[in-house]
Every structure is written in structure tokens, then in C-alpha cells.
C-alpha positions in Angstrom: -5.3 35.8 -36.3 -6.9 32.6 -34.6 -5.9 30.7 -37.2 -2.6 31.7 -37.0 -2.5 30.9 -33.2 -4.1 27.5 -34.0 -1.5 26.4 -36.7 1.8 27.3 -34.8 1.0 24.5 -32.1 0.1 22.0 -34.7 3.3 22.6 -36.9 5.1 22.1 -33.7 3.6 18.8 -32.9 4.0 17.3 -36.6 7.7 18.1 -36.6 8.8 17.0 -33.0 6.8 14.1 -32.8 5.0 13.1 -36.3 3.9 9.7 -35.0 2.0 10.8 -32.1 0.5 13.5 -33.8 -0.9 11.1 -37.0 -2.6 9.2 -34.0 -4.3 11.7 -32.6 -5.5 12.8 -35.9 -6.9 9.6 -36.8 -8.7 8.9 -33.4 -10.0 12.7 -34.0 -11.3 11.8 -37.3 -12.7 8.5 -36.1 -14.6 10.1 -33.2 -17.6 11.5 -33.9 -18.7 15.2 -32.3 -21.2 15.1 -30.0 -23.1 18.1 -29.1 -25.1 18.7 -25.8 -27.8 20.4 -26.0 -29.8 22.6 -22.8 -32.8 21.9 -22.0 -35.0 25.2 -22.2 -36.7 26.3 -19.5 -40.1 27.7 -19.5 -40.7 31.2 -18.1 -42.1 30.9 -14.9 -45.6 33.0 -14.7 -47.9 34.2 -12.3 -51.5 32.8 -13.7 -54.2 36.1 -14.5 -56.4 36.6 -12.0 -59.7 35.1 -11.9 -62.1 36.7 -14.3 -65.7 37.0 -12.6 -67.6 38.6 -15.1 -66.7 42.7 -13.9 -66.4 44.6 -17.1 -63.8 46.8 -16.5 -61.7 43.6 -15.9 -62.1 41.9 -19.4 -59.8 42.9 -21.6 -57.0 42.8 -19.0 -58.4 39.1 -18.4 -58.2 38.6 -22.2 -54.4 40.3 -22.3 -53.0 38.6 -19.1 -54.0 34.7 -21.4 -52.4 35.8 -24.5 -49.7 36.7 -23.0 -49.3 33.4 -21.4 -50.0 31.7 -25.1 -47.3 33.8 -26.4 -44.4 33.1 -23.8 -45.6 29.0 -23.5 -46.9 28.1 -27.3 -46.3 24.5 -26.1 -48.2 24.3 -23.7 -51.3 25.5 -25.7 -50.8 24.0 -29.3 -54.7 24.1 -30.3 -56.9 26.7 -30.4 -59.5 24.7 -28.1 -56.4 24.3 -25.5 -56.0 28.0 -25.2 -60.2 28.3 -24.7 -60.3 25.7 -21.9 -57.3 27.5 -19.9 -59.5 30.5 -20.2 -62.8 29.1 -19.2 -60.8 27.2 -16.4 -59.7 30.8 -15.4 -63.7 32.0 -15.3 -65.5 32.1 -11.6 -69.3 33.3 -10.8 -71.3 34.3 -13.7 -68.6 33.9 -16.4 -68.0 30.5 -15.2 -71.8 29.8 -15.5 -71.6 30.9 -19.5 -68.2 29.6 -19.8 -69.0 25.7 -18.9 -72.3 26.2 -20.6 -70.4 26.5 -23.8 -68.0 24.0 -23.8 -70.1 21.1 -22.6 -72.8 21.8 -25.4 -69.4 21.7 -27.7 -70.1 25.0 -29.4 -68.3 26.1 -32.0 -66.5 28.8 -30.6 -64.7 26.6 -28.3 -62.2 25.3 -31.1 -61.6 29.1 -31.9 -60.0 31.5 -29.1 -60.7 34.3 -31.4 -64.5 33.6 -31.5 -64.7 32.4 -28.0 -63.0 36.1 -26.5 -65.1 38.2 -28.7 -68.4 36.6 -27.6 -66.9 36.9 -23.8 -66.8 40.7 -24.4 -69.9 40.6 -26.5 -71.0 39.5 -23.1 -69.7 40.8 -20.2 -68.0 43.9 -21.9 -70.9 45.1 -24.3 -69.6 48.6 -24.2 -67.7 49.7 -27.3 -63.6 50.2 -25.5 -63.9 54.2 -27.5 -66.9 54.9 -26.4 -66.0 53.9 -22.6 -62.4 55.3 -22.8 -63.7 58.2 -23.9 -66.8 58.6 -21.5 -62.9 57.7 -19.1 -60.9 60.3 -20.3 -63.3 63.0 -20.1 -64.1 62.3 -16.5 -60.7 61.3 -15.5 -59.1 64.1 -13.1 -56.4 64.6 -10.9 -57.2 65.4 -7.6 -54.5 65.7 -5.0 -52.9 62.9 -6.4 -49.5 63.0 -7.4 -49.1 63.6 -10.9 -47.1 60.9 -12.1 -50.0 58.5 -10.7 -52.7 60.7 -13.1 -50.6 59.7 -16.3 -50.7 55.8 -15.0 -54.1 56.3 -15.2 -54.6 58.7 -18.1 -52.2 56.4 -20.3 -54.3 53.2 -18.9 -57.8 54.9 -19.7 -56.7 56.4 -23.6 -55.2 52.9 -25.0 -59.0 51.9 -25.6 -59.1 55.2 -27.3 -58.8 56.7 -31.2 -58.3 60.0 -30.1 -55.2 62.1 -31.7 -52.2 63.5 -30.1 -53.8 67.0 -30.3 -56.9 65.7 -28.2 -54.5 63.9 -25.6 -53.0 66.6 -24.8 -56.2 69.2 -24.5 -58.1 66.5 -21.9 -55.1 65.5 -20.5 -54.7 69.7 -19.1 -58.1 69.5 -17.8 -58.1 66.8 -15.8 -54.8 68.4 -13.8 -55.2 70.1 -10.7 -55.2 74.0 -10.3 -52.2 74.3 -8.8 -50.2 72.7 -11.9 -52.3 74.8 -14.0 -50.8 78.0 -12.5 -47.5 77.1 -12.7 -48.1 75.8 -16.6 -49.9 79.5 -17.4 -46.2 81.1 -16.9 -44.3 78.8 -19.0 -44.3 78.1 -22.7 -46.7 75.2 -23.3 -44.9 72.0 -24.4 -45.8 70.5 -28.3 -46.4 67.1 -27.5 -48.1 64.9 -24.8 -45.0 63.5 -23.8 -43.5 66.8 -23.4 -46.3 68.2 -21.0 -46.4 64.8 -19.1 -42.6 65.5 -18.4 -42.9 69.0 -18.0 -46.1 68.4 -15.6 -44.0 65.9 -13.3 -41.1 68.3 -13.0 -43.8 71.0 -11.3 -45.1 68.9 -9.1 -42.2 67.6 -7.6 -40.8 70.9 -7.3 -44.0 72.0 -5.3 -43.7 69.2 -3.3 -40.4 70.0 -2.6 -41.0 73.6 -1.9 -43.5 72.2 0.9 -40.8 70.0 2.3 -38.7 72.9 2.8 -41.7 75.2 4.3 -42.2 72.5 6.7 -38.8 72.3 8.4 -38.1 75.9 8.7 -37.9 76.4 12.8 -41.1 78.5 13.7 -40.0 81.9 15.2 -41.2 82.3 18.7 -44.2 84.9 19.2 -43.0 88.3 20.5 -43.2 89.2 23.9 -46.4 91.2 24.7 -45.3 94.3 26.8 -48.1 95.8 29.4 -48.1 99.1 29.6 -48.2 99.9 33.6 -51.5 102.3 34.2 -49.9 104.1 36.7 -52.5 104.2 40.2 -54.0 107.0 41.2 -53.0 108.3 44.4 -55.8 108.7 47.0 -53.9 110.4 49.7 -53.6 112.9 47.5 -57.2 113.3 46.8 -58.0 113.3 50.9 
């Protein structure tokens, strides 16, 4: 159909004015077609934090530069480029090791895989299973909300190997006693995602419940009625 619509105007113009129209061809044909082209822009990011040396901060370190490598490839064509962003990212003790290692040229600097596995050789010595699951098994709810406990259940078991199976049985003991009650009257859900979801929808209905208990008017206390001792008469007793 769009060449249809394309060749009824042309027809038109060869029969009513043939001249005009072989013109136009030819100073078509002889012009060339130029294309413009966009620049691309780079995505705009935040740089990681600075990495200090804190264990527990590695690997995000480590996951924060790659994923600058990955979005700007340009601006970090060698491997040694992508090492001395991350050592220019290093403060206190890593910074110390860091410099040390590039200004004696070692070999790991003109590898980025070699140079972020002998920075968590170093400051992250602890095997990421063995810590998650030292994490998982200490990791509890509280009176936090329980949508925040899977933030930091989901954050502690991605170092983790554990199955779905073990997820789930570690993820019910870390939740408070009060979503525990509510779960023993319901049929228990068959996957982790299920009882995450399941979870969240008790505790915002006991938190709504709570809402509602607090803006109910509070009834006003009963008048006390005094029983009047009648006096004894002591004219009587005269």
C-alpha cells in the first residue's frame, strides 16, 4: 500500500508536466544522500563509593566498577584502564596495597580479573557461602516490617549455594512470632516466592488491623455510684 500511495503522485507529475519532472529526477540522481548521524550519549553514572578496605563492602565495590565497564566500554578499553579506575576508587588501607601494586608494575595490574581476586583474597578472605551462610542463619526479623526482612534476606543468600527448599526453611525462622501464628492457620505456600508474598500480605493486614484499633473513640469510664451510708441518728439514741 505505500507504494501504491508513492506511485499515484509520480504518475501524476510525468503526465502533466514531463519536463519538469525529468529534471528533478536527474538532480535527484545526481545528488548524493547524505545521512546524519547522532552523537551517542554516554549514561550518566553516579561513581561507587570509596572502597576502604571493610569486608562486607567488597564485592559491592567490585559490582558497582563492572558495572561502570559494562555501560562505558570506551572509556575503559584495557584491562590495566579498568584496574587504575579501581585503585583510584581505593582510600585507607586498600589505597595503601592498591598504589603499592601498581607502582612496583605487578602483574596483576594489566589483568582486572587477577587484580579483584587478590583484592578479595585480601580484604574479603572469607569464603561469600561460608559468610552468607553464617548471614542467613543469624539473619531475623525483629519488629521490622517484613518486606524490609526479604531486602535483606534476598541481599544476604545471593553469596549463597543453598536450594530453594533451604530458603524457604531459614527464611520462616528468621520471621517474627506474630507472622508465625498467622502462617500456622493457613496452608503453607510451595515456593519462596509464594511465602515471601504470602508473608507480606499478613503483615500489612496486622498493621492495618492496628490502624484501625488505634482510631476507634475510647468509651468514657462509667460513673462510679456511692452508695449513701445512711447516718445514725443520735437524738434517737439520747
Amino acid at each position: 500500500s505505500g507504494d501504491l500511495e508513492w506511485r499515484v503522485p509520480l504518475d501524476l507529475l510525468r503526465t502533466s508536466n514531463p519536463t519538469q519532472h525529468g529534471t528533478a529526477a536527474q538532480t535527484t540522481s545526481a545528488s548524493p544522500v547524505q545521512f546524519r548521524f547522532s552523537p551517542v550519549h554516554k549514561p550518566r553514572l553516579v561513581p561507587p563509593e570509596v572502597f576502604k578496605g571493610e569486608p562486607k563492602h567488597c564485592r559491592p565495590f567490585l559490582t558497582q566498577c563492572e558495572i561502570h565497564f559494562e555501560l562505558q566500554p570506551s572509556s575503559f578499553p584495557t584491562e590495566r584502564a579498568r584496574v587504575a579506575y579501581v585503585i583510584s576508587l581505593l582510600s585507607d588501607q586498600a589505597k595503601v596495597w592498591g598504589t603499592a601494586e601498581w607502582a612496583r608494575d605487578s602483574p596483576i595490574c594489566y589483568n582486572y580479573r587477577a587484580f579483584s581476586t587478590e583484592l578479595m583474597r585480601i580484604f574479603n578472605p572469607i569464603l561469600p557461602s561460608r559468610e552468607a551462610t553464617r548471614g542467613l542463619l543469624t539473619l531475623e526479623q525483629g519488629a521490622r516490617r517484613v518486606n524490609n526482612y526479604i531486602i535483606d534476606f534476598h541481599a544476604v543468600a545471593a553469596g549463597s549455594d543453598w536450594n530453594e527448599a533451604a530458603l524457604m526453611d531459614v527464611f520462616y525462622r528468621g520471621l517474627s512470632d506474630r507472622i508465625k501464628d498467622e502462617l500456622s492457620t493457613r496452608e503453607f505456600p510451595n515456593s519462596l516466592e509464594e511465602l515471601e508474598s504470602l508473608t507480606t500480605r499478613i503483615d500489612l493486614r496486622l498493621i492495618e488491623r492496628q490502624r484501625e484499633g488505634s482510631r476507634r473513640p475510647t468509651q468514657p469510664a462509667s460513673p462510679v455510684l456511692h452508695r449513701l451510708v445512711p447516718q445514725p441518728r443520735l437524738d434517737i439514741l439520747l
